[in-house]
C-alpha positions as CSV (number, residue, x, y, z in Angstrom):
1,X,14.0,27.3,8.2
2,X,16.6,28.6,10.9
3,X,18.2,25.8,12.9
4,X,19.4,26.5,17.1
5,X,22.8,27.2,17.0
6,X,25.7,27.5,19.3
7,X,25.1,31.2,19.8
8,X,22.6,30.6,22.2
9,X,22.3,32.9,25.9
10,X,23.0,30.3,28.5
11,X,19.5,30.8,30.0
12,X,17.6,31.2,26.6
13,X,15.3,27.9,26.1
14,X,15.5,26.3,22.4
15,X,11.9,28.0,21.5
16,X,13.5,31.0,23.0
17,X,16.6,31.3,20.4
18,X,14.8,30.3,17.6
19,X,12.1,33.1,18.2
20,X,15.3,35.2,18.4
21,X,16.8,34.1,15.3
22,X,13.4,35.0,13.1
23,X,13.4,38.6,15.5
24,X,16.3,39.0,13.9
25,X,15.5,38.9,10.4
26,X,12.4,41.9,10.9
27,X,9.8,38.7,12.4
28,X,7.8,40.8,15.6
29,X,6.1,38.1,18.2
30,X,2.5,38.6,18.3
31,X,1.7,36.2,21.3
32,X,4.1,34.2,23.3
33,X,3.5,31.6,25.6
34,X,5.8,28.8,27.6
35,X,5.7,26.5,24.5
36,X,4.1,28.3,22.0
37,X,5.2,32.1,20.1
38,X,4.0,33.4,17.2
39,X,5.5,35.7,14.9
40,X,4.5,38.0,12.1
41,X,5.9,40.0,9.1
42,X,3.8,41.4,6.8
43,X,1.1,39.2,5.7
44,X,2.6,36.1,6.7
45,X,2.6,34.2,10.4
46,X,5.1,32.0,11.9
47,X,4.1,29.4,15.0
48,X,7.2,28.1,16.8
49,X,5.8,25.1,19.0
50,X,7.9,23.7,21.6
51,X,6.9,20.0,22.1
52,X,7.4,18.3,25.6
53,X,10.2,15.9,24.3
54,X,12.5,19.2,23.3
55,X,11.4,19.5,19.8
56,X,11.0,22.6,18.2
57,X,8.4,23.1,15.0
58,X,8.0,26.1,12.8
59,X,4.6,26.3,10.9
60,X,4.0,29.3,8.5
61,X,1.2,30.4,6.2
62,X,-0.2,33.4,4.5
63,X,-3.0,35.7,6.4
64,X,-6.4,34.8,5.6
65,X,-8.4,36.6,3.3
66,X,-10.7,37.8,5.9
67,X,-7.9,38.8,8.3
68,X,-6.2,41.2,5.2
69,X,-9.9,42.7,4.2
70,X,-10.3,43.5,7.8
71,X,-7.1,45.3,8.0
72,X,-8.6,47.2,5.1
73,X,-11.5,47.7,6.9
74,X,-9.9,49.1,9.9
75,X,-8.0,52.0,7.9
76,X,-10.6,52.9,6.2
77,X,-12.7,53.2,9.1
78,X,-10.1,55.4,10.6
79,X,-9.8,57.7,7.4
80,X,-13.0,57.9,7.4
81,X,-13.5,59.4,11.2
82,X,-10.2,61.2,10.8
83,X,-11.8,63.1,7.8
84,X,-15.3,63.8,9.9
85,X,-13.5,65.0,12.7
86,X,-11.5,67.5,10.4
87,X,-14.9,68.4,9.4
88,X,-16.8,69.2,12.3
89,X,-13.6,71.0,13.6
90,X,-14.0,73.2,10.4
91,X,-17.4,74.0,11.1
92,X,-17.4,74.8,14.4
93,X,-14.3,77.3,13.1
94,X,-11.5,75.5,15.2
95,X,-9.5,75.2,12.0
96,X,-10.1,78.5,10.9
């Protein structure tokens, strides 16, 4: 998708400037390691792989089902203790 350019730091390392050039267009890094970073935006993930010879490879794919339902799950669960909390603060008359 996005190809190391010239514009590079001088210290950057070609995994480096191409997690820098998806940063760039809203991609955040979720896990970085020496030759491996992944990126996300929204529901889709990026792996930039840096191979031992110097090459760079982008993968991409769309979340899984289970990883989206349990991002469901998670606000739910927290508008759901949010709500009880309100609750027992009302009846206790904190909230009052």
């Amino acid at each position: 998708m996005f190809r190391t350019t010239h514009d590079e730091e001088p210290d950057e390392t070609p995994i480096e400037a191409t997690a820098r050039q998806y940063a760039r267009v809203g991609w955040s890094v979720t896990s970085r390691s020496p030759n491996r970073i992944t990126m996300m935006r929204g529901d889709r993930t990026a792996r930039i792989t840096a191979a031992p010879d110097g090459t760079i490879t982008v993968e991409g794919a769309e979340l899984k089902p289970f990883e989206v339902t349990g991002r469901q799950q998670a606000w739910l669960l927290l508008l759901v203790m949010l709500i009880a909390a309100f609750a027992v603060a009302w009846s206790i008359g904190w909230l009052r």
